[in-house]
C-alpha positions in Angstrom: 25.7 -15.7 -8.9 28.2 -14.1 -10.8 29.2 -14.8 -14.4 33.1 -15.3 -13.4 33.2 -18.4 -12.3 31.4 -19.2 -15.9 34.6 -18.5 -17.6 37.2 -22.3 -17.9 39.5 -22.0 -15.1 39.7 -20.2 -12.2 39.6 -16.2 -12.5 42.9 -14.9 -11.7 44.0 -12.3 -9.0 44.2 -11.0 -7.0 41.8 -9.1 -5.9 39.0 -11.2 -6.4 35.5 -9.8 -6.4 33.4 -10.2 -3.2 31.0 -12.1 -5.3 33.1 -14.3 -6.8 34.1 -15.2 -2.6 30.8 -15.2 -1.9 30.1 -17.8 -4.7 33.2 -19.6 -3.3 31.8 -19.6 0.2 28.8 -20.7 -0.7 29.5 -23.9 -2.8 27.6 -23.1 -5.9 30.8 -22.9 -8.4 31.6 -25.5 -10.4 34.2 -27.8 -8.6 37.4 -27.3 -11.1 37.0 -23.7 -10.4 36.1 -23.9 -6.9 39.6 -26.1 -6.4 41.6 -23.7 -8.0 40.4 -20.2 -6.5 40.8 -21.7 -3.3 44.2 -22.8 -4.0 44.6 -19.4 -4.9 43.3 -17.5 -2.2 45.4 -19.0 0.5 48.1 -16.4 -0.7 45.7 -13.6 0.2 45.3 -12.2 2.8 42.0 -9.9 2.2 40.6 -13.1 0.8 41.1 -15.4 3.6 39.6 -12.5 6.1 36.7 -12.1 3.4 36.0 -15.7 3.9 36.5 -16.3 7.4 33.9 -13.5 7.9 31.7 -15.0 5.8 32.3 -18.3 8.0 31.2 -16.3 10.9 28.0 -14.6 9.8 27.3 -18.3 8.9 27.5 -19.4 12.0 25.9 -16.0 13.7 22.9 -16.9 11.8 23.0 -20.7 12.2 22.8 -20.3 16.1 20.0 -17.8 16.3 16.7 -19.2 17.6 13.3 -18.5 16.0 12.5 -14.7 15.5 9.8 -14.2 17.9 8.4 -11.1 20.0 8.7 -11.6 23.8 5.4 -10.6 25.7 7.5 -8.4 27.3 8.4 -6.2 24.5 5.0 -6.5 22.9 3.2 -4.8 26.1 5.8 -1.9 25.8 5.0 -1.7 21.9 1.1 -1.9 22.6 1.6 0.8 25.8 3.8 3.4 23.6 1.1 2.9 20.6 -1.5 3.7 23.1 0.1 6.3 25.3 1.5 8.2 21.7 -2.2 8.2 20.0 -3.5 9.3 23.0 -1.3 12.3 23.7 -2.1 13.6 19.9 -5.9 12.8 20.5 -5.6 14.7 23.4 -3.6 18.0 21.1 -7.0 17.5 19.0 -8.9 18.0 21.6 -7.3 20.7 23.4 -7.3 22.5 19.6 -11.0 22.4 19.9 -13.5 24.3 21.1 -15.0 23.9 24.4 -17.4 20.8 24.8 -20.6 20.6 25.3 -22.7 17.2 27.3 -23.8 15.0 25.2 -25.2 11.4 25.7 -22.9 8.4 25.5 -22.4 6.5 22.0 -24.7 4.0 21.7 -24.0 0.3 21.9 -23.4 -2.2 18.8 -25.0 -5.2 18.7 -25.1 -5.0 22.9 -21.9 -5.1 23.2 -19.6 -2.2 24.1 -16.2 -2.4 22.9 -13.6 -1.7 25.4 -9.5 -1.6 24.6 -8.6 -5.3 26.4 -11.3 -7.4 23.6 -9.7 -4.4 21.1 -6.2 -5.0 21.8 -6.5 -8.9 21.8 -8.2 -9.2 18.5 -5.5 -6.9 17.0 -2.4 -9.1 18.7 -4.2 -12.1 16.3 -4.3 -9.6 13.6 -0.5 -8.6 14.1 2.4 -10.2 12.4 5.7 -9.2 11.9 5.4 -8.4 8.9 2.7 -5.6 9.4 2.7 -2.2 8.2 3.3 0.8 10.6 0.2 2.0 9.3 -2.1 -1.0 9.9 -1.1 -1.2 13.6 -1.5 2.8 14.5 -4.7 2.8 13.0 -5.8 -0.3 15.0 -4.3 1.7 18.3 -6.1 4.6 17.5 -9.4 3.1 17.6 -8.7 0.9 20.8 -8.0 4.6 22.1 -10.0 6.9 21.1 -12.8 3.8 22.1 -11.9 4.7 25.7 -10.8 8.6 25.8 -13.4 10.9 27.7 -16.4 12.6 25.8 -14.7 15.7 26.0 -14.3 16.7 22.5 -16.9 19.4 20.7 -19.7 18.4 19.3 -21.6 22.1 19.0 -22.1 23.8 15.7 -22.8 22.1 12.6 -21.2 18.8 13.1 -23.7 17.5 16.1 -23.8 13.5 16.4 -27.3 12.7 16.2 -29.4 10.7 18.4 -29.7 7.0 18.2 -32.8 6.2 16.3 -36.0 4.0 17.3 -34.7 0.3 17.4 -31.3 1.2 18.4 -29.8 2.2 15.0 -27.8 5.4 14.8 -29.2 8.2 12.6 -27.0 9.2 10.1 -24.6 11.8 11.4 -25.8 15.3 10.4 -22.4 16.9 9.2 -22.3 20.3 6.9 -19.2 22.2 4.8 -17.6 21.5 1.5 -16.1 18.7 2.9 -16.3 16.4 5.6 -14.7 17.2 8.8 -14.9 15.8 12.3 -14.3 16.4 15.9 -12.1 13.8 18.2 -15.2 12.2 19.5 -16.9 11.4 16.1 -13.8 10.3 15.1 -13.3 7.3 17.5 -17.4 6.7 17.3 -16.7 5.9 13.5 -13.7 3.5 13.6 -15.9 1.6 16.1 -18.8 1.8 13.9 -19.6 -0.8 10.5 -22.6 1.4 9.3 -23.2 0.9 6.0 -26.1 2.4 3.5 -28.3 -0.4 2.1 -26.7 -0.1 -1.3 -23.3 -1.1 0.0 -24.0 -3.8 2.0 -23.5 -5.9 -0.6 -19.4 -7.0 -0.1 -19.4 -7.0 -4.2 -20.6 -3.4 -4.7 -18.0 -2.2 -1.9 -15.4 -3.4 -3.7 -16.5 -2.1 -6.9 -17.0 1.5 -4.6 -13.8 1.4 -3.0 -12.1 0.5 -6.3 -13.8 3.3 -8.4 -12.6 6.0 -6.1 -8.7 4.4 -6.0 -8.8 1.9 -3.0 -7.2 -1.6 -4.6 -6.5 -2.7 -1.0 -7.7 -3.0 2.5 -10.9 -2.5 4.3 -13.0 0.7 5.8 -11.4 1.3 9.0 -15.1 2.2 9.9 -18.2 3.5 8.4 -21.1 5.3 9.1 -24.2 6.7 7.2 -23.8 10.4 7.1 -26.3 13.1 5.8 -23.4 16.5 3.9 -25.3 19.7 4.0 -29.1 17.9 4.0 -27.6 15.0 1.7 -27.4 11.2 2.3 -24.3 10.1 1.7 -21.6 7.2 2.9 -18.3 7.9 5.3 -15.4 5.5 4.8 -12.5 6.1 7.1 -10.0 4.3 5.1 -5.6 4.5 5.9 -3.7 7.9 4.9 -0.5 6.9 3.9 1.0 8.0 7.6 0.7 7.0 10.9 -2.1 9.1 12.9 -3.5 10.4 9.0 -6.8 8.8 7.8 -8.7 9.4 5.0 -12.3 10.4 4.8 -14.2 9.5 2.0 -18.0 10.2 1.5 -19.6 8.5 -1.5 -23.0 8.7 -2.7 -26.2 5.8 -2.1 -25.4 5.1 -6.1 -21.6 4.4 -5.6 -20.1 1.5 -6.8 -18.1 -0.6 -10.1 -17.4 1.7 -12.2 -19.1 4.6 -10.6 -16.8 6.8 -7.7 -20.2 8.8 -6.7 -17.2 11.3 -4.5 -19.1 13.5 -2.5 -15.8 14.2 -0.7 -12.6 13.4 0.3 -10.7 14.7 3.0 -8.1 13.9 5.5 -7.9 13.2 9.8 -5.0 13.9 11.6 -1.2 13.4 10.4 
């Protein structure tokens, strides 16, 4: 509210300002001054147009319904998130070099996690009020869930074998920081994995919040070994659409303590 319509009297003009016709239109000046402005006004022509548009957005916004998202629009939304992601998973891909077989990712909890289960738990998740960010890292994982194995996995950065009782082994990566290949990508955002030290929600917090995080959740996790070296990857949001970050944290991370054995970024 402006402080004109403060003063004894109504304001003289013209012009008047628009939010001294805005506090007109909108009742909330005091009513001597109210009758007197719009006394006023009727000799001005910019004034009455001011106000008659302001009558008019009024009643615009008076007859719209409830903002909602028609199931139509939200399939196109979910089948360009889907279709985009996987075109740049498949530039990743293409980047890398050539594959070789390896077995299928192994099961969690015996289920297997396939993109209509993914996509409906995220449409619960969504409102519109989201971030860009939350919902293309949501896609991602729903996609790269259900792209081909065709990605490489020879060199130093092998996925490891599923151990005895059906727990992955901790991924066997090496470098000075971590980096991964399309295919371990999309097995980490589909994985929870966590070290025994951070399965406590408390010390993740604490971890998260040492190394920066104040907000949000792992995207996914998985026990990792660096260059012989146990060690924690969180896949956490990059400040982008497609970018992720990759932190790897030591077994003693947690309030206070960052334990950063890297940090690195995916994609963007």
């Amino acid at each position: 509210m402006s402080g004109e319509h403060r003063r004894t009297g109504a304001p003289q003009g013209p012009p008047w300002s628009l939010d001294l016709l805005a506090d007109l239109h909108a009742g909330v000046l005091d009513q001597q001054t109210a009758d007197q402005l719009r006394v006023q006004v009727q000799d001005d022509p910019e004034a009455r147009d001011i106000l008659a548009a302001l009558d008019a957005t009024s009643s615009d916004l008076a007859a719209l319904p409830p903002l909602t998202i028609p199931d139509d629009v939200s399939a196109r939304i979910d089948a360009a998130l889907e279709n985009e992601v996987r075109a740049w998973a498949q530039q990743q891909a293409a980047a890398a070099p050539p594959a070789e077989p390896v077995a299928p990712p192994a099961e969690q909890d015996g289920q297997v996690i396939d993109f209509a289960a993914a996509k409906q738990r995220r449409r619960r998740r969504f409102t519109l009020g989201a971030g860009l960010a939350g919902v293309a890292a949501a896609a991602a994982a729903v996609v790269f869930s259900v792209l081909p194995s065709n990605t490489d996995t020879s060199g130093s950065n092998q996925a490891q074998p599923a151990a005895t009782g059906g727990a992955p082994a901790p991924l066997a990566l090496r470098g000075e920081q971590v980096t991964l290949n399309g295919e371990q990508f999309g097995e980490i955002m589909k994985s929870e994995q966590y070290s025994s030290t951070l399965t406590d929600p408390q010390r993740l917090i604490g971890c998260l919040q040492a190394n920066g995080v104040n907000s949000g959740k792992p995207l996914g996790a998985r026990e990792i070994t660096l260059n012989g070296k146990p060690a924690q990857l969180l896949v956490l949001q990059g400040g982008a659409i497609g970018k992720f970050r990759l932190l790897a944290v030591g077994p003693e991370c947690g309030p206070g303590n960052p334990a950063k054995v890297s940090d690195s970024t995916f994609g963007g």
